[in-house]
C-alpha positions as CSV (number, residue, x, y, z in Angstrom):
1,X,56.4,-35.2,82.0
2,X,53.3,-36.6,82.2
3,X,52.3,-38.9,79.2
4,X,48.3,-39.5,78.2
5,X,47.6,-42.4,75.6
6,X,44.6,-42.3,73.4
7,X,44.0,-45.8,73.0
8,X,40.7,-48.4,71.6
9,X,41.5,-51.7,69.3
10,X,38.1,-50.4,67.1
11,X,38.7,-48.0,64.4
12,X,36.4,-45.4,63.8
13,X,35.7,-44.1,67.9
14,X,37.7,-40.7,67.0
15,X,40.9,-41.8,69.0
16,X,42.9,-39.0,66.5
17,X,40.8,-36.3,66.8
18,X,40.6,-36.4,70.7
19,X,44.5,-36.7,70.9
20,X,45.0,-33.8,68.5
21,X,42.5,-31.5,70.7
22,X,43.7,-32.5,73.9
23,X,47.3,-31.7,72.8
24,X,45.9,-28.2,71.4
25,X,44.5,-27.9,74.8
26,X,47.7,-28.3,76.8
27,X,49.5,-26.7,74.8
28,X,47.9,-23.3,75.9
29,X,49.9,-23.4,79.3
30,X,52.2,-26.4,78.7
31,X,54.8,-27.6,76.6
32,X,53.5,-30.3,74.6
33,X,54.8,-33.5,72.1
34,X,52.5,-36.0,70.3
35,X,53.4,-39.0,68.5
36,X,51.4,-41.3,66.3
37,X,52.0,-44.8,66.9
38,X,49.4,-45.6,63.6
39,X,51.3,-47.0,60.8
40,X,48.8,-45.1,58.7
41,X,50.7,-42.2,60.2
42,X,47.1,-39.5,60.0
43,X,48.8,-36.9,62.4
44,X,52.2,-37.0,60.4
45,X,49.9,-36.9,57.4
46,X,48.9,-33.4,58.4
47,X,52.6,-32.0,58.4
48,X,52.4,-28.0,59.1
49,X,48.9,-28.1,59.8
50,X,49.9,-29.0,63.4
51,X,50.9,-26.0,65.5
52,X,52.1,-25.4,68.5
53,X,52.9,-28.5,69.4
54,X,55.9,-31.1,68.8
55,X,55.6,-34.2,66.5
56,X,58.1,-36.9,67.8
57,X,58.8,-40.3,67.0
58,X,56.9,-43.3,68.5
59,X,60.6,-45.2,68.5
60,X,62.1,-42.1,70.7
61,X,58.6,-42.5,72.8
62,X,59.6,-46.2,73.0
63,X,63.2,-46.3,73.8
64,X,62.7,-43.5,76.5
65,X,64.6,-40.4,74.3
66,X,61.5,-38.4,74.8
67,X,62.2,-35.4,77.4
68,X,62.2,-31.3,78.3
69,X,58.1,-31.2,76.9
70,X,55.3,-31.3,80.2
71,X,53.1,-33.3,78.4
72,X,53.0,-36.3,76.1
73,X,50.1,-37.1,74.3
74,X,50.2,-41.0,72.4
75,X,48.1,-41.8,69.6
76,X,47.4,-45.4,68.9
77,X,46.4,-47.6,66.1
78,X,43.2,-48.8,65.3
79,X,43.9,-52.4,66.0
80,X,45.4,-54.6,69.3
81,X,49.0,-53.9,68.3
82,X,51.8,-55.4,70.3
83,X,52.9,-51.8,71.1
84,X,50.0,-50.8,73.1
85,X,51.4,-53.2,76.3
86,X,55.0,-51.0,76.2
87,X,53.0,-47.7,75.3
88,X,50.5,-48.7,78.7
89,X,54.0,-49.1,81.1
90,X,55.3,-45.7,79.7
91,X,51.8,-43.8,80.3
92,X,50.6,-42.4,83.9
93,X,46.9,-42.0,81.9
94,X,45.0,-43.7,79.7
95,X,41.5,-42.5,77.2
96,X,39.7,-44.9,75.7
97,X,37.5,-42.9,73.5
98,X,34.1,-44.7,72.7
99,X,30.6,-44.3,70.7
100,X,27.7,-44.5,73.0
101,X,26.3,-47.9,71.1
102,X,25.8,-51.4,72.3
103,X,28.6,-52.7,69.8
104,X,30.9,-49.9,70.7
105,X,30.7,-51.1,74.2
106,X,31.1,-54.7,73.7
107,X,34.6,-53.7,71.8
108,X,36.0,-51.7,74.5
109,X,36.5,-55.0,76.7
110,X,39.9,-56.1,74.8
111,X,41.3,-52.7,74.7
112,X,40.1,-53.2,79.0
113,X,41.7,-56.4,79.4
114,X,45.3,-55.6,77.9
115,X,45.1,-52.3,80.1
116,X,44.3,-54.2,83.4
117,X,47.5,-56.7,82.9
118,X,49.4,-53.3,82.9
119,X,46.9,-51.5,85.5
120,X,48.4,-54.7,87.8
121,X,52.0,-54.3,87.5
122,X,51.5,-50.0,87.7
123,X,49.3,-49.1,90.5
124,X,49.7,-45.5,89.8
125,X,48.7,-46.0,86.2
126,X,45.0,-44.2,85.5
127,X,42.5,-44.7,82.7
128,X,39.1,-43.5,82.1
129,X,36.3,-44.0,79.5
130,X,35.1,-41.0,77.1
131,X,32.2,-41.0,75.2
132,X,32.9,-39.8,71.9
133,X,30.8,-38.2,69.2
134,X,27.5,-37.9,71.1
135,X,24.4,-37.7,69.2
136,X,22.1,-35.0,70.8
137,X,19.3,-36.0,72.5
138,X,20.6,-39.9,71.8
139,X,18.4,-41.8,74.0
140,X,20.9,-44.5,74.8
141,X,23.7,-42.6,76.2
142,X,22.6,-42.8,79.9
143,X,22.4,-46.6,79.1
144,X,25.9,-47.2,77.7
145,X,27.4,-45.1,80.6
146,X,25.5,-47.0,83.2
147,X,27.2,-50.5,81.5
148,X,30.5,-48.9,81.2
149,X,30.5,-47.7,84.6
150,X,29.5,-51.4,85.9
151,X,31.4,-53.1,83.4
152,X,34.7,-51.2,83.5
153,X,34.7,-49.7,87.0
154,X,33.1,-52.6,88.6
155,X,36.0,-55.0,87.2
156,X,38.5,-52.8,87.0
157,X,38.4,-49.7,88.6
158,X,38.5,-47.7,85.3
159,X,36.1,-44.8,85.1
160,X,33.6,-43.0,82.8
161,X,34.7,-39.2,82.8
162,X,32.0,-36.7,83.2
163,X,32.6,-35.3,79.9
164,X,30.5,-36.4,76.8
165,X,32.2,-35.2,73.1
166,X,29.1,-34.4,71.4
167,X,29.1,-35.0,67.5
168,X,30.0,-31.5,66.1
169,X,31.4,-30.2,62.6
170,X,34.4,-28.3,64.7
171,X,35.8,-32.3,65.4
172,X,35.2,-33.2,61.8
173,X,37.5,-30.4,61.2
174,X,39.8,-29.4,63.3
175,X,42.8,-31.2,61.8
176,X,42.5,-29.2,59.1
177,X,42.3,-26.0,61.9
178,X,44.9,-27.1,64.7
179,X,42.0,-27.9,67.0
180,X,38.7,-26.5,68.2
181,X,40.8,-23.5,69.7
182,X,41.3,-22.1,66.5
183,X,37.2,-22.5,65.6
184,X,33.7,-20.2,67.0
185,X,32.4,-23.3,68.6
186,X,32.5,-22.3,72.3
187,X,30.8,-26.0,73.3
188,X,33.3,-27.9,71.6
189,X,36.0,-25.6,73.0
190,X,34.2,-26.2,76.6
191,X,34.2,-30.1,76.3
192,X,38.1,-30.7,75.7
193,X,38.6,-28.3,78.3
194,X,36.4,-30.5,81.0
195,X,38.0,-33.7,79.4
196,X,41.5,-32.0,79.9
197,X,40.5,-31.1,83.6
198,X,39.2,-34.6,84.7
199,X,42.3,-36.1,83.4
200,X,44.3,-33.7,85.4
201,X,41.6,-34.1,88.4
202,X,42.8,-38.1,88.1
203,X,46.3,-37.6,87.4
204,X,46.5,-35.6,90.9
């Protein structure tokens, strides 16, 4: 089984949304669980609206009861929690979803720094940056990848994937319509499927 964490300590960045598609996603060839480690609880909010793929407990996640599914995917909350060092040692990949502004950037660095300590003692442990809800034609996204790309895989060795989630109604709603699969929009469709495929591409 091969676990993927969505994780960022600032709220707002889409964290849910992305793990909800890219369960959606795997689930087309895979067997897939997802658990929501947010004591808000937004994917066990949605109840039957999720299809197609498992809702487990965090705890289970936790204590290692978690097993027969291909693919794990780990929400997180929108905060530093304690969790997010155990949920790190459990994962083979991290997401750290992001907007492509200057404040967004400067807030991925704790969410970097708690990942390193656990990058250290798992070598085979891999993360990489997303940028999240893309503005078209937003004139600073070449920018803020350029500083992630120094910042995080100058220090660290993390990297910015290839794939930019543009800013698109389909995300706004695809809780309420178990993912972008079930949607027209072939772009949106086309962007989870590249994110999916360069996490794959990382994991190999």
């Amino acid at each position: 089984m091969k676990t993927i964490t969505v994780a960022h300590q600032k709220g707002g960045v889409g964290k849910t949304t992305i793990a909800l598609n890219l369960a959606y996603c795997f689930a087309d060839s895979a067997k897939v669980a997802i658990t929501d480690t947010d004591l808000q609880g937004s994917i066990y909010s949605l109840g039957k609206l999720v299809q197609g793929v498992d809702l487990v407990s965090p705890d289970d996640v936790l204590a290692g009861k978690i097993s027969g599914y291909d693919v794990l995917i780990v929400d997180t909350p929108p905060y530093l929690s304690t969790r997010l060092s155990d949920l790190f040692a459990l994962s083979d990949f991290v997401v750290i979803p992001t907007k492509a502004g200057l404040l967004d950037v400067l807030a991925i660095r704790s969410t970097i720094d708690l990942l390193q300590q656990s990058m250290l003692s798992r070598p085979a442990l891999r993360a990489g940056i997303v940028l999240n809800m893309v503005m078209p034609r937003y004139s600073m996204t070449a920018e803020v990848t350029d500083a992630l790309a120094e910042y995080a895989g100058g220090e660290y060795g993390i990297s910015v994937l290839p794939t930019l989630i543009h800013q698109r109604i389909s995300y706004v709603r695809s809780p309420q319509t178990a993912g972008v699969f079930n949607s027209t929009d072939e772009r949106a469709k086309d962007e989870v499927q590249q994110l999916a495929i360069s996490i794959i591409n990382q994991l190999q």
